[in-house]
C-alpha positions as CSV (number, residue, x, y, z in Angstrom):
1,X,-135.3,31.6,-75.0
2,X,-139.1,31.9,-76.1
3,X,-141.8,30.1,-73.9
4,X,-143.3,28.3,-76.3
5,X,-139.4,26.9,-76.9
6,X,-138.8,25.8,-73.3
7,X,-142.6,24.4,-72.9
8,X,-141.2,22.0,-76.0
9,X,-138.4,21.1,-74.7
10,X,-140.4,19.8,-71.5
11,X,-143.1,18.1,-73.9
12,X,-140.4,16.2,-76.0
13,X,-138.3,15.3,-72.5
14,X,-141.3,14.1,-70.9
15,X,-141.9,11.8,-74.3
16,X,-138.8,10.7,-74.6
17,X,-139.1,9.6,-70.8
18,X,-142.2,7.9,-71.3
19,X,-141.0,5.7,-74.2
20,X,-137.8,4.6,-72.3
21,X,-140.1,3.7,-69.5
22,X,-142.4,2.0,-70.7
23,X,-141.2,0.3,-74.2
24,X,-141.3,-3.2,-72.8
25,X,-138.4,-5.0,-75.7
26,X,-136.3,-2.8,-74.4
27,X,-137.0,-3.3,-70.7
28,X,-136.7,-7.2,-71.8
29,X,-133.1,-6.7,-73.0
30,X,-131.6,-4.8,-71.0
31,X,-132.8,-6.8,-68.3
32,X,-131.8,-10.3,-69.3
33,X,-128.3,-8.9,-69.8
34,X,-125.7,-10.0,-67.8
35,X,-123.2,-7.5,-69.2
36,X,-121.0,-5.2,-66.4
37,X,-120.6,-1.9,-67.1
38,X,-118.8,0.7,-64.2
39,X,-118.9,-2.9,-62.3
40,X,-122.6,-2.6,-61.5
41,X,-125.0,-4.9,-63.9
42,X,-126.5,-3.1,-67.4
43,X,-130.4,-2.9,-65.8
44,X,-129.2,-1.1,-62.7
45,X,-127.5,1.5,-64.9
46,X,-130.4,2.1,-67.3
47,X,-133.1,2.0,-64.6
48,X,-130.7,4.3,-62.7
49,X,-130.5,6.5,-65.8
50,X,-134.3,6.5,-66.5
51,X,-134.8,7.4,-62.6
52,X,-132.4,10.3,-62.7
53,X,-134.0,11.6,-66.1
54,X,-137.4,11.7,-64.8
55,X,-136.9,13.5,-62.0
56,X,-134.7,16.0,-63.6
57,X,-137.4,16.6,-66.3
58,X,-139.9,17.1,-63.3
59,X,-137.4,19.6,-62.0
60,X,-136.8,21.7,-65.2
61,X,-141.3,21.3,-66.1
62,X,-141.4,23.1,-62.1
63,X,-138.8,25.1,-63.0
64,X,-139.6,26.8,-65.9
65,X,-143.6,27.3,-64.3
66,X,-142.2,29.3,-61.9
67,X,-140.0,31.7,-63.5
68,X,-142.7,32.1,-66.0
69,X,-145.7,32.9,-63.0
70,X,-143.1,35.3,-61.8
71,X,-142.2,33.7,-58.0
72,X,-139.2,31.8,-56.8
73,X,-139.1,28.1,-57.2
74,X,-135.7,27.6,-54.6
């Protein structure tokens, strides 16, 4: 894959993140639900899920600056 690709694909992650974050209707939704899913409450799963995201897209952003410097991340 090119570099300027996989930089993208950090950008739009890290976007993407940041509008599920910090979009407050949506926070106000999902949080007055009262809906089950997986028998754990609908805010616990999407905080869960934004929590999980973020630090993957950390991961893959110190990822992909170490294979491209050349020296071993892990």
């Amino acid at each position: 894959m090119q570099q300027h690709f996989k930089y993208l694909i950090a950008r739009v992650w890290f976007l993407i993140n940041l509008f599920f974050s910090l979009y407050p209707p949506l926070y106000w939704e999902v949080g007055s639900s009262q809906k089950i899913v997986f028998g754990l409450p609908l805010s616990f799963i999407y905080f869960a899920a934004i929590a999980i995201s973020i630090t993957l897209s950390i991961l893959y952003a110190y990822w992909e600056e170490a294979s491209r410097e050349g020296w071993h991340a892990c």
